[in-house]
C-alpha positions as CSV (number, residue, x, y, z in Angstrom):
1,X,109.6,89.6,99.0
2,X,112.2,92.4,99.6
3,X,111.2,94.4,102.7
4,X,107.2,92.6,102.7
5,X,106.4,89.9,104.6
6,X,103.2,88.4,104.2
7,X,102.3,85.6,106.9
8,X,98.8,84.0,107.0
9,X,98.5,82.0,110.5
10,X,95.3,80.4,111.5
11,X,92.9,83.4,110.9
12,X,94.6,86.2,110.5
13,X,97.1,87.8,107.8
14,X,99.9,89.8,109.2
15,X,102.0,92.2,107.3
16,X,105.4,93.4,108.0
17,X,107.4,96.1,106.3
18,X,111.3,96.8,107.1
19,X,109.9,100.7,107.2
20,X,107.2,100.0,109.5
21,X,107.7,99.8,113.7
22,X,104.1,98.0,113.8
23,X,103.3,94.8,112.1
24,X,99.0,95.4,110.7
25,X,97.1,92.5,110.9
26,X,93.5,92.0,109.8
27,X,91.0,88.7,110.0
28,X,91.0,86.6,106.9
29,X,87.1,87.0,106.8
30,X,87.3,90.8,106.1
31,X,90.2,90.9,104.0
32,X,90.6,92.5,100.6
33,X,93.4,92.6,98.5
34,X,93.1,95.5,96.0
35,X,96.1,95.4,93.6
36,X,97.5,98.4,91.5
37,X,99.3,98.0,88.9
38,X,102.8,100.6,88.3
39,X,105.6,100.8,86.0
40,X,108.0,99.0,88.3
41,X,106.2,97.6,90.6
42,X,102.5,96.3,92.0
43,X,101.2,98.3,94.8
44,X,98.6,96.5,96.9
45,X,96.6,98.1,99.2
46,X,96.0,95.2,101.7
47,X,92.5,95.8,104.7
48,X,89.3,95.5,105.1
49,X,87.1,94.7,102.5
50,X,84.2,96.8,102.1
51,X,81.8,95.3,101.4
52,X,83.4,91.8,102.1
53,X,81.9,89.3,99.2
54,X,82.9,86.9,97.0
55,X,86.4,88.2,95.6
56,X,89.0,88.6,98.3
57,X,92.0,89.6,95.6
58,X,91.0,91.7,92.3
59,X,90.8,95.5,91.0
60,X,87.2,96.1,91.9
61,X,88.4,95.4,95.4
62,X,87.8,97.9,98.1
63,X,89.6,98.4,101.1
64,X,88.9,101.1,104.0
65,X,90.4,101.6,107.1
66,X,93.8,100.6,108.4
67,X,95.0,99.5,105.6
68,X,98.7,99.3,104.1
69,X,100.4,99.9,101.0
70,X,102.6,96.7,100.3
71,X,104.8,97.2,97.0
72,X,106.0,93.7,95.1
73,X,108.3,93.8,92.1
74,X,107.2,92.5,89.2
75,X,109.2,89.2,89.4
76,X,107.8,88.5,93.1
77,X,104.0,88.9,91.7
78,X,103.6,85.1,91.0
79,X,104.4,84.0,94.3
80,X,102.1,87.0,96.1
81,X,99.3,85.8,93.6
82,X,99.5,82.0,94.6
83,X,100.0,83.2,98.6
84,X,96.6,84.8,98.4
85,X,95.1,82.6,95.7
86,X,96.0,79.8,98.9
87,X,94.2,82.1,101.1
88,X,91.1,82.8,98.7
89,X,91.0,79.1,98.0
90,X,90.7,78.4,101.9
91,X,87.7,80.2,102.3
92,X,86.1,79.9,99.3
93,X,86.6,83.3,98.0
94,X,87.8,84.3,94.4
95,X,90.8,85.7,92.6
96,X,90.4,88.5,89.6
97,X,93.1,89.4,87.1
């Protein structure tokens, strides 16, 4: 995914940037995945879910705290979708468009 990566092990996602000298990490069962669609890219602004409910992935999706900007090219999207759709489906959450 360029200079991302995304790695979900055991409870936790971690994120890595090649910009970043800190990898953020955050529990699966708070995390929100609030994506934002650009011109070139798809921004997603990856934390804490506030309030934490059914839809871990989706617009409508609100994130607070700590957490980080992760940009995808369009022709990555598919695969970031299915990584987190994998996550959503893992604990029973939901995926928006």
């Amino acid at each position: 995914m360029g200079e991302n990566l995304l790695r979900a092990d055991g409870d936790i996602l971690e994120v890595f940037d090649s910009h970043w000298d800190v990898s953020f990490r955050v529990p699966l069962a708070w995390l929100g995945v609030n994506p934002i669609a650009q011109r070139s890219q798809l921004m997603l602004r990856v934390g804490t879910a506030i309030p934490v409910g059914p839809v871990l992935y989706g617009p409508d999706v609100r994130v607070i705290g700590g957490n980080r900007l992760v940009f995808v090219s369009w022709d990555d999207e598919p695969a970031v979708r299915a990584f987190f759709g994998q996550i959503a489906d893992h604990l029973g959450r939901l995926m928006k468009p």
